[in-house]
Every structure is written in structure tokens, then in C-alpha cells.
Backbone as ProteinMPNN parsed JSONL, in Angstrom:
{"seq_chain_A": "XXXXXXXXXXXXXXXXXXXXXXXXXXXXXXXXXXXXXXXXXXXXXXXXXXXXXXXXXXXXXXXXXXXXXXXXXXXXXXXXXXXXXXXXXXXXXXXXXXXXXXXXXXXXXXXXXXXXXXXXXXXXXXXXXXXXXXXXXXXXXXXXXXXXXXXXXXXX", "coords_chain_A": {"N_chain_A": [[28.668, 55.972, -21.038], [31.221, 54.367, -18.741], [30.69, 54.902, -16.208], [29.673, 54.088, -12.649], [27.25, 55.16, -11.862], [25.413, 54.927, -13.936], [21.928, 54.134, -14.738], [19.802, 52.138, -16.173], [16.983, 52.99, -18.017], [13.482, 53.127, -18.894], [11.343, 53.846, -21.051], [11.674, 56.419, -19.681], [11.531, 56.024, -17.032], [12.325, 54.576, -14.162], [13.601, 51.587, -13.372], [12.399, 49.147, -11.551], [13.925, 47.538, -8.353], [14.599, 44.238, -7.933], [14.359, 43.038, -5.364], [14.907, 40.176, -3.994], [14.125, 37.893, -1.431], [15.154, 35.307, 1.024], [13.779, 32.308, 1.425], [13.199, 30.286, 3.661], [12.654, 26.962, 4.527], [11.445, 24.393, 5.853], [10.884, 20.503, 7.215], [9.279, 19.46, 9.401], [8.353, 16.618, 10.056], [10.772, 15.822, 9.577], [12.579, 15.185, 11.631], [11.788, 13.042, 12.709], [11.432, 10.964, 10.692], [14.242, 11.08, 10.391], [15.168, 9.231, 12.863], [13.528, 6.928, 12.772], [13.081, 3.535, 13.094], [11.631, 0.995, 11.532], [10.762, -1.546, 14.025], [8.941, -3.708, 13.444], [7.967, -6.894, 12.271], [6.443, -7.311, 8.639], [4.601, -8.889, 6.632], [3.44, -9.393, 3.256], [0.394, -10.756, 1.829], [-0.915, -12.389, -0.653], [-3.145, -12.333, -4.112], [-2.747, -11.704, -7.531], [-2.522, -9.567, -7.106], [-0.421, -8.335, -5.229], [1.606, -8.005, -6.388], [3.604, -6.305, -6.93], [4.352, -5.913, -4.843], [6.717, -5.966, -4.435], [8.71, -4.009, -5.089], [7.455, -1.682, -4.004], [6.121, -1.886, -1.85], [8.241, -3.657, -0.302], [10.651, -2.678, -0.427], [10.655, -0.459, 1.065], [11.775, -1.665, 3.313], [13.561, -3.369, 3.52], [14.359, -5.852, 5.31], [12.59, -6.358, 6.887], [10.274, -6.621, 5.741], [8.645, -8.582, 4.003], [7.012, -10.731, 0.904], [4.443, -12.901, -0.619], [3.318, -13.338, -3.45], [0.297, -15.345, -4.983], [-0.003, -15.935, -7.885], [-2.847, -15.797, -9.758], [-4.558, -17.018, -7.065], [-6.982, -18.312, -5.275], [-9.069, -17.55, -2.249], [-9.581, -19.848, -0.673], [-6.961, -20.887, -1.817], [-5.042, -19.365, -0.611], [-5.522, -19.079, 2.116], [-4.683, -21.993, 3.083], [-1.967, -21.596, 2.095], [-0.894, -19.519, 3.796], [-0.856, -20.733, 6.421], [0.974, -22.265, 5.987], [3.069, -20.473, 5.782], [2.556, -19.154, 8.418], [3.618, -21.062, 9.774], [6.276, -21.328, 9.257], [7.649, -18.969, 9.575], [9.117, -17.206, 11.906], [8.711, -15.183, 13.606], [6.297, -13.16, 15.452], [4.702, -11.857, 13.129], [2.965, -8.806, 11.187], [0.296, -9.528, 9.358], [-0.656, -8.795, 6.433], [-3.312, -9.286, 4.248], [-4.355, -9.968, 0.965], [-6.88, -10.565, -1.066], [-9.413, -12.289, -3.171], [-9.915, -10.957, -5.593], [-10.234, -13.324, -7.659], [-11.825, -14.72, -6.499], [-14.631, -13.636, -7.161], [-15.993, -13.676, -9.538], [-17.03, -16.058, -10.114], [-18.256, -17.299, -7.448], [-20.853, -17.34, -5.78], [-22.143, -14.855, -2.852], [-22.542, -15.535, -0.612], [-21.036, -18.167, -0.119], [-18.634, -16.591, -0.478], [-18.067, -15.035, 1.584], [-18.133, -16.953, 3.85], [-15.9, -18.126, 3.284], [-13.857, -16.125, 3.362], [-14.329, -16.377, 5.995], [-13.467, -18.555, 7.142], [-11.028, -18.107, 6.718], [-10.148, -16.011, 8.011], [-10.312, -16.666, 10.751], [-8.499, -18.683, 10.628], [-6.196, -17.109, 10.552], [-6.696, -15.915, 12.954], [-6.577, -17.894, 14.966], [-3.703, -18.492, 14.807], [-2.117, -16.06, 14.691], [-1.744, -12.253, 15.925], [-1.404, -10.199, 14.746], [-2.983, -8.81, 12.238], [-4.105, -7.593, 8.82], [-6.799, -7.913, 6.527], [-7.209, -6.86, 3.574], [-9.739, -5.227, 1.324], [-11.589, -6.183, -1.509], [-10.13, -5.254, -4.441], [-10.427, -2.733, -7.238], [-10.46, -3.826, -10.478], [-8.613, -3.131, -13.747], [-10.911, -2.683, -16.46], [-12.946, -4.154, -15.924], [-16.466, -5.685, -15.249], [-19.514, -4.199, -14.644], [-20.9, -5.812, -12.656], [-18.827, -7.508, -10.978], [-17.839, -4.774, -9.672], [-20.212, -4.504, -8.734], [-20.899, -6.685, -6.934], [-18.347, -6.885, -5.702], [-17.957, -4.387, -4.512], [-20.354, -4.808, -2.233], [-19.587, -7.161, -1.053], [-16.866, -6.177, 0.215], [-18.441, -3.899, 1.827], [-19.412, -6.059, 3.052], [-17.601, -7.382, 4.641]], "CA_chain_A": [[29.721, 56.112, -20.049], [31.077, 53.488, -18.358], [30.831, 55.218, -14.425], [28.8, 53.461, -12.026], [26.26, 55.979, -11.109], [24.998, 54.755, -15.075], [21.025, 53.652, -14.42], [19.105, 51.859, -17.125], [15.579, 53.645, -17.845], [12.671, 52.563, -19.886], [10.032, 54.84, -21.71], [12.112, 57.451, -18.789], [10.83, 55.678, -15.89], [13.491, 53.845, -13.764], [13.181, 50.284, -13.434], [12.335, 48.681, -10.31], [14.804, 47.018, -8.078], [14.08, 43.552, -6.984], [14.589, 42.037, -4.12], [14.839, 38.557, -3.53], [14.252, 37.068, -0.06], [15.295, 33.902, 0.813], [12.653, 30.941, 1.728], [13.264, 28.997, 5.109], [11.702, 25.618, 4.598], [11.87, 22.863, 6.94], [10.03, 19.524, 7.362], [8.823, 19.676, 10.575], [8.831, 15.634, 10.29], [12.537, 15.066, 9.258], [13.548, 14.41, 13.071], [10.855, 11.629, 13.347], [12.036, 10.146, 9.559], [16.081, 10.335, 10.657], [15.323, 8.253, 14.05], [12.415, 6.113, 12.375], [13.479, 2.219, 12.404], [10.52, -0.084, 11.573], [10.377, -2.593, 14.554], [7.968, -5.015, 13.163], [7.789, -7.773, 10.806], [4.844, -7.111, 7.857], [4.268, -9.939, 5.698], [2.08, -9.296, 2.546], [-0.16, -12.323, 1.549], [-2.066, -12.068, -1.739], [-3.016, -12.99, -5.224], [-1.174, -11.249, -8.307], [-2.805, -7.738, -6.875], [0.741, -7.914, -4.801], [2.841, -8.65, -6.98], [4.41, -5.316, -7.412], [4.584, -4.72, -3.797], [8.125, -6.416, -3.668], [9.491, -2.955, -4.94], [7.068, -0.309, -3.341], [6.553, -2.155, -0.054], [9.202, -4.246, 0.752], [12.133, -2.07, -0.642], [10.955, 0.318, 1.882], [12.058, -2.131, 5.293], [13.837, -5.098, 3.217], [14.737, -6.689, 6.332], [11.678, -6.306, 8.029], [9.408, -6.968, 5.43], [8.204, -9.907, 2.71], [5.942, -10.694, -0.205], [3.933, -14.287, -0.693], [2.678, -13.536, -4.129], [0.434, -16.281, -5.899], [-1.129, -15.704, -9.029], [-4.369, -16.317, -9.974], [-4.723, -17.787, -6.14], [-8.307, -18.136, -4.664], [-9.027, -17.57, -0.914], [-8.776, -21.117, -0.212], [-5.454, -21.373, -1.875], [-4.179, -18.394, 0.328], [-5.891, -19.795, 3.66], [-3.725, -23.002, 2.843], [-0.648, -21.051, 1.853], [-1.137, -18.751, 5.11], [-0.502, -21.943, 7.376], [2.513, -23.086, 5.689], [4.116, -19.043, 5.61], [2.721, -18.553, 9.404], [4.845, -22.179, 10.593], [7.868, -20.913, 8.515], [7.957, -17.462, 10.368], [9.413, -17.383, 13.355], [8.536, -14.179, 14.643], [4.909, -12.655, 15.13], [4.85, -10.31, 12.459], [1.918, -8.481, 11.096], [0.086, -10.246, 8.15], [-1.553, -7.861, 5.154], [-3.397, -10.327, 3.347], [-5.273, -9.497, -0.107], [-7.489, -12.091, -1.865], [-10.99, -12.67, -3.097], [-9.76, -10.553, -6.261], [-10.179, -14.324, -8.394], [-13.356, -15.171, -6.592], [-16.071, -12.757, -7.207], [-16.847, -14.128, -10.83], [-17.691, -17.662, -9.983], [-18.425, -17.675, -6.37], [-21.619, -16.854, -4.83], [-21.807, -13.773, -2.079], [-22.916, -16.07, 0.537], [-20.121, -18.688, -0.312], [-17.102, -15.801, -0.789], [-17.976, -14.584, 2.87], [-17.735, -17.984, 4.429], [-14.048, -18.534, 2.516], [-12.808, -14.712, 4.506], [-14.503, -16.344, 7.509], [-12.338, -19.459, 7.436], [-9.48, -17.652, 6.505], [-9.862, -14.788, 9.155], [-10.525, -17.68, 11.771], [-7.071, -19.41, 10.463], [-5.397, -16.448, 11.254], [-6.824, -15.603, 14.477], [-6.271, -19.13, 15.584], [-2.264, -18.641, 14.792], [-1.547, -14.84, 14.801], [-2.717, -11.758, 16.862], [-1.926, -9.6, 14.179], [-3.239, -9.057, 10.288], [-5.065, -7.168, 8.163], [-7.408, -8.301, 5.622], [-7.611, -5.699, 2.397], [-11.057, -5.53, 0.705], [-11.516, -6.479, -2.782], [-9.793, -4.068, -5.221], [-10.926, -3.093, -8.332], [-9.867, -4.234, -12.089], [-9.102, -2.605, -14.832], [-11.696, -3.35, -17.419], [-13.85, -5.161, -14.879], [-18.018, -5.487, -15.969], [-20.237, -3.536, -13.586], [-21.315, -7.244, -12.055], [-18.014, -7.425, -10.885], [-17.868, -4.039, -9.258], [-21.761, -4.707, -7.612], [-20.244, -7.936, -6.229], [-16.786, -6.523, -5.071], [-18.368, -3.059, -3.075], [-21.005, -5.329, -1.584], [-18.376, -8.149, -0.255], [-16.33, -5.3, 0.745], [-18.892, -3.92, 2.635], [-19.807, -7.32, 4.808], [-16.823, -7.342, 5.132]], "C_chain_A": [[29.788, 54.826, -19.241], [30.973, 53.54, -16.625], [29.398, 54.417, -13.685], [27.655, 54.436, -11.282], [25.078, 55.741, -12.52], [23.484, 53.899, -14.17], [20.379, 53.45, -15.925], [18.048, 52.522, -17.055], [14.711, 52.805, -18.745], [11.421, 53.278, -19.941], [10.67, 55.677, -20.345], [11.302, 57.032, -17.861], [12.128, 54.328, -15.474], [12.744, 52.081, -13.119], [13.336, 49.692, -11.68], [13.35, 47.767, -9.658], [14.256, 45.857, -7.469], [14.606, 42.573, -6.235], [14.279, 40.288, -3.677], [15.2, 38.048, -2.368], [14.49, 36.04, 0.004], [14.459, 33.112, 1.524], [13.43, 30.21, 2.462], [12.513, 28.173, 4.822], [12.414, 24.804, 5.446], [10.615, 21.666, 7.296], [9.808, 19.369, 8.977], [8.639, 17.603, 11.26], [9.845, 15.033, 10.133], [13.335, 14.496, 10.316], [12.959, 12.42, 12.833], [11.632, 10.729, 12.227], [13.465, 10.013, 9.898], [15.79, 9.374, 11.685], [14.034, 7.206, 13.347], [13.5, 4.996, 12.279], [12.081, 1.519, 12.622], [10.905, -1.484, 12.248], [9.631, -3.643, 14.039], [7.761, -5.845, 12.119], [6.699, -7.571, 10.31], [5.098, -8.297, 6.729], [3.265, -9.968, 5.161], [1.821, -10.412, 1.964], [-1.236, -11.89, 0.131], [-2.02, -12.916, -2.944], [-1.809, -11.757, -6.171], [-0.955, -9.434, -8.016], [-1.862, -7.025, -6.236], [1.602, -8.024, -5.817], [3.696, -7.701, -6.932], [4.678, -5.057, -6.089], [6.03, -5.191, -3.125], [8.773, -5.035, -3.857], [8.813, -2.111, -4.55], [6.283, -0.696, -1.764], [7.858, -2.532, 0.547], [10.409, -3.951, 0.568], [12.127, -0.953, 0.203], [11.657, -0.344, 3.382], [12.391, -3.554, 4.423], [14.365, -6.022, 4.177], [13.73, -6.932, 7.029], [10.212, -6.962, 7.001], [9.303, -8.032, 4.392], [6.828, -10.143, 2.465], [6.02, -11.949, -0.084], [3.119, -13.59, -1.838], [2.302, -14.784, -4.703], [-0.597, -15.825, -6.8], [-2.299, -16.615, -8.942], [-5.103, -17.558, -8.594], [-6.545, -17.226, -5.771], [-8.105, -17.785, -2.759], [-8.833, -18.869, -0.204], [-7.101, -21.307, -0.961], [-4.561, -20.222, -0.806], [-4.575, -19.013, 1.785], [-4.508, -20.895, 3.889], [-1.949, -22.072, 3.126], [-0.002, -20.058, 3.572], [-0.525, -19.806, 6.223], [0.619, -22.008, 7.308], [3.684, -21.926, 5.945], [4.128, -19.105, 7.282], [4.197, -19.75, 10.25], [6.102, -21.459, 10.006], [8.617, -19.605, 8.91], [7.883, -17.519, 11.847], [8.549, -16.256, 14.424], [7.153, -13.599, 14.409], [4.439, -11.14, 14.637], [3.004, -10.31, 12.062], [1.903, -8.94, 9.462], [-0.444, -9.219, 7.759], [-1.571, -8.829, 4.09], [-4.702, -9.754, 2.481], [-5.777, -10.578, -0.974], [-8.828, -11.555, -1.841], [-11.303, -12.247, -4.801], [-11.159, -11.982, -7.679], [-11.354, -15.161, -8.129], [-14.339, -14.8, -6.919], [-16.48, -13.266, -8.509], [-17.334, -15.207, -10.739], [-18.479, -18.128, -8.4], [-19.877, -16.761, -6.021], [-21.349, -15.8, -3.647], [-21.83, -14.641, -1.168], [-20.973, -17.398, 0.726], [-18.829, -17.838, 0.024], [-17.291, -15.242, 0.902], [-18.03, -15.531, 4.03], [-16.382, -18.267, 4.191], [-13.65, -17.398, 3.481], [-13.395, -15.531, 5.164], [-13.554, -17.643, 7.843], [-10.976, -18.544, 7.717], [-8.798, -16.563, 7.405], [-9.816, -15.903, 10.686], [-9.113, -18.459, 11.775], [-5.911, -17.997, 11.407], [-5.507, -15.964, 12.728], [-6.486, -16.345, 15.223], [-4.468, -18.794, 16.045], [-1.664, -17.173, 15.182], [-2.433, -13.783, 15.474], [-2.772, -10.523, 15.793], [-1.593, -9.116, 13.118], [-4.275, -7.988, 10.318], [-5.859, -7.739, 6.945], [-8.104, -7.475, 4.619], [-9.163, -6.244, 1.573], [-10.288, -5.795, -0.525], [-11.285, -5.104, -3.649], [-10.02, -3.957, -6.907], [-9.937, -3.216, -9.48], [-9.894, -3.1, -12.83], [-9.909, -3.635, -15.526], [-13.025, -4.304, -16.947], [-15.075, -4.58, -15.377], [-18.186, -4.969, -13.921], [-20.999, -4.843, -12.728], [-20.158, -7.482, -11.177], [-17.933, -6.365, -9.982], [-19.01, -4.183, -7.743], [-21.012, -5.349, -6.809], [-19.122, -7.622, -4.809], [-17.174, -5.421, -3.849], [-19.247, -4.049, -2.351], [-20.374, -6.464, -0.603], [-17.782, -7.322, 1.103], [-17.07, -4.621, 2.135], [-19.288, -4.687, 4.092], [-18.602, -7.441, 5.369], [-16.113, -6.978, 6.581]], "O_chain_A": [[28.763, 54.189, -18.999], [31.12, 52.564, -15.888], [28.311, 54.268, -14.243], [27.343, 54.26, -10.104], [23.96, 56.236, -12.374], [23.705, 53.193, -13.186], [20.397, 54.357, -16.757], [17.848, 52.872, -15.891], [15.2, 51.83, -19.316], [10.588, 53.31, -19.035], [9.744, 55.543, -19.544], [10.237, 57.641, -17.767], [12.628, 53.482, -16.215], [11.669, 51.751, -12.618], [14.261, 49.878, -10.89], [13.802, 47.005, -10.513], [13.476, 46.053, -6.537], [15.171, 41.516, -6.515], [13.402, 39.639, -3.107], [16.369, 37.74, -2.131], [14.121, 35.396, -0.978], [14.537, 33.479, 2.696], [14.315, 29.508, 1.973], [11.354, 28.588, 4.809], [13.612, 24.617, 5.657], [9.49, 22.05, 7.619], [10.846, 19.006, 9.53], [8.748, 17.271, 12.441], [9.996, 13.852, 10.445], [14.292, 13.726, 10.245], [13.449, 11.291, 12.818], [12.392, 9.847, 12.627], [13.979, 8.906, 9.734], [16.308, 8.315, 11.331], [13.8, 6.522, 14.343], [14.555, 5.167, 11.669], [11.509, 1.491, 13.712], [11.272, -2.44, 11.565], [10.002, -4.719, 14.508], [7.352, -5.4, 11.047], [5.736, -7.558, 11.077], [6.111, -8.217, 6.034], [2.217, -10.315, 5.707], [2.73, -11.134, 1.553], [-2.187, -11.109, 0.176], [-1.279, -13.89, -3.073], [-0.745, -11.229, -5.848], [-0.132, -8.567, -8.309], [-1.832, -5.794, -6.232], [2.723, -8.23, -5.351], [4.845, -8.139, -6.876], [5.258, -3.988, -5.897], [6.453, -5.009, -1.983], [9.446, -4.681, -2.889], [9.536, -1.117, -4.614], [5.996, 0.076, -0.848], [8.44, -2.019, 1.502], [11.317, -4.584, 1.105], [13.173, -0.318, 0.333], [11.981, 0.353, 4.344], [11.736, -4.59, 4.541], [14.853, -7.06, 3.728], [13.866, -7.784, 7.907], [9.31, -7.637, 7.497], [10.422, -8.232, 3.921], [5.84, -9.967, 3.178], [7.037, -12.494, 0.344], [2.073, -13.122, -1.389], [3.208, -15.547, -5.04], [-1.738, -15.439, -6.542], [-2.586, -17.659, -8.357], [-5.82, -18.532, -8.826], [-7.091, -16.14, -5.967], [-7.011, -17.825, -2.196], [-8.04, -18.989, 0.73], [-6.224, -21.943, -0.377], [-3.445, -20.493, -0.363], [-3.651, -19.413, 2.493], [-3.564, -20.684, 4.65], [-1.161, -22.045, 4.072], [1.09, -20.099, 4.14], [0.439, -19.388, 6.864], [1.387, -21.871, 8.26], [4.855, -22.185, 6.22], [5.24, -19.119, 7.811], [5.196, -19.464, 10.911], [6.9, -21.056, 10.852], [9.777, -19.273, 8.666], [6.991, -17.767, 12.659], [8.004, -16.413, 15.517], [6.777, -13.517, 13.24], [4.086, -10.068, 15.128], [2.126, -11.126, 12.343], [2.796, -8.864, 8.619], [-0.833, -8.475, 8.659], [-0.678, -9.207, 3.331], [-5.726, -9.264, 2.958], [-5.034, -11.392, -1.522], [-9.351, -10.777, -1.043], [-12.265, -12.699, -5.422], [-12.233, -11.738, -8.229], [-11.873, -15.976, -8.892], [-15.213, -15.659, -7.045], [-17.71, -13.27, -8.548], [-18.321, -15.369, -11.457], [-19.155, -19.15, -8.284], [-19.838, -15.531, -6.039], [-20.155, -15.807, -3.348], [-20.728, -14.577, -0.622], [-20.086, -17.27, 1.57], [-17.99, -18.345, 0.768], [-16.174, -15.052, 1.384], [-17.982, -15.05, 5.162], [-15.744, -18.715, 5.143], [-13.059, -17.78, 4.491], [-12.4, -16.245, 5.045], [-12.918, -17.617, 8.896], [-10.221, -18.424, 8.682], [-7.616, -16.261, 7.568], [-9.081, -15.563, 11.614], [-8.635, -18.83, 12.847], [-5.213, -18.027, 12.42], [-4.573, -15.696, 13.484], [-6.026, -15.918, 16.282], [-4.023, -18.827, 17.193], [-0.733, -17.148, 15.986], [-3.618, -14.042, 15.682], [-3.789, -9.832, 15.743], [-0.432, -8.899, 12.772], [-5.001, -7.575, 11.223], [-4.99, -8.148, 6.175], [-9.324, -7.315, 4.654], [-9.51, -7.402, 1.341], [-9.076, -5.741, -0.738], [-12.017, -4.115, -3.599], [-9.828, -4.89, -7.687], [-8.787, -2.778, -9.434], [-10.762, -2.229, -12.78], [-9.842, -4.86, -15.425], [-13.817, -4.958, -17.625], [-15.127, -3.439, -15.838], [-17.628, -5.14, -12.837], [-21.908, -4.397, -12.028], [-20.698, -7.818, -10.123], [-17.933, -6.952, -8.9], [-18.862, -4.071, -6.526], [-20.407, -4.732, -5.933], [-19.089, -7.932, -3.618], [-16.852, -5.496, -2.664], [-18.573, -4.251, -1.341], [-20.745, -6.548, 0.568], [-17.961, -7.501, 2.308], [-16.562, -4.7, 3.253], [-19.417, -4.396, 5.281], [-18.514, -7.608, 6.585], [-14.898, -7.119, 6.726]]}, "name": "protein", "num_of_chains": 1, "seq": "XXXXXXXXXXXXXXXXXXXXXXXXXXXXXXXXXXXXXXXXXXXXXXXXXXXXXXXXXXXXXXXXXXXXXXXXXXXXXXXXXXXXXXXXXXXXXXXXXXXXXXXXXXXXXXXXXXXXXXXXXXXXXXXXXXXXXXXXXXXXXXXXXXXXXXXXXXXX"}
């Protein structure tokens, strides 16, 4: 029959009716993210361990932010390079500088923690404020390499 009082059954037991509520979600930070503008210049400084961070840093604040990748750079070639970026920047943005990656195989511990101490001393001299990322690890990297890198990291 086609009357609407028709109920499906199964094994003569009536089939349950179900109810579907509807789910309120809300980000409880979405105010802060619509009014968010990043005030501050960040300028990342590194060897090739930035390289990628032109599209997952600085496509988040492309006005606000910039990449100084140099390959296969040592801590003295970034110290150097650091000088020439801080004169060329007008405004006193915040440095995030990554290096040491290219030293740990040839350089002595005692040596590689005199190079950050120049290079943290360069920047303190010129800027008030930076960060200086530990040593990050490799793929494929020997466990000499690793020792080296957590122990740096640490004096760090």
C-alpha cells in the first residue's frame, strides 16, 4: 500500500528512528586570527637547512618577512653575510639565524663554539633581537655527527 501510516519492519521488530543532532563547533581563536597583523620584521639567516622556508615561512607575512639562504655556508660565512644583510635592513627586525649544520664534520667542539660566540657577539653588537637555532639533524647523518650536534646544541 502506498498510505503513509506504511512502516518498514525487520525479522517483525520496527526499526529504530535516528536522530541526528547538529554539532556547534567554533574556534575559540578565530577572533584573535581575523584581527592578527604581524608587526615585526623576521629575517631568516641560514645555510641550505632554510632553504624551503621561503614558502612555509615567508609566504605566511610576505611583507614582513625574508629568507638569506646560502648553501653549503659555514658559520663564518653567515657571521660575514649577517653584517652585510643587518646594514641593508633598515628596520630592527628579528633575526632567526641557523648554521653550524656544515661545521660539525671538520671542526673541533671547542673551535665550533668560539665561531657561535663571534657570531652571537656580531649580532648583539648590531641588533637587540635574534634567535640562534641549534644544530638540526640530517638525514643519513653517522652517529659522530649526531654525538657532536646534541653536545654543541647543548653548550649552546
Amino acid at each position: 500500500s502506498t498510505s503513509n501510516n506504511f512502516i518498514p519492519v525487520r525479522n517483525g521488530a520496527r526499526t529504530a528512528i535516528k536522530v541526528i543532532e547538529p554539532v556547534m563547533t567554533q574556534n575559540l581563536f578565530s577572533t584573535l586570527a581575523d584581527e592578527f597583523t604581524e608587526q615585526e620584521y623576521s629575517i631568516i639567516v641560514g645555510d641550505s637547512m632554510v632553504h624551503h622556508q621561503l614558502e612555509e615561512f615567508c609566504s605566511r607575512a610576505p611583507k614582513r618577512r625574508k629568507r638569506y639562504c646560502f648553501p653549503r655556508a659555514k658559520i663564518y660565512n653567515i657571521t660575514s653575510a649577517l653584517e652585510n644583510i643587518i646594514e641593508k635592513e633598515k628596520h630592527d627586525s628579528l633575526y632567526i639565524v641557523h648554521v653550524g649544520t656544515n661545521d660539525i664534520k671538520n671542526t673541533r667542539s671547542e673551535e665550533l663554539l668560539e665561531k657561535y660566540k663571534l657570531m652571537i657577539n656580531t649580532l648583539k653588537e648590531k641588533r637587540s633581537k635574534f634567535i640562534v637555532s641549534g644544530i638540526l639533524p640530517r638525514i643519513g647523518a653517522e652517529k659522530q655527527f649526531y654525538n657532536k650536534a646534541f653536545s654543541t646544541n647543548d653548550r649552546l
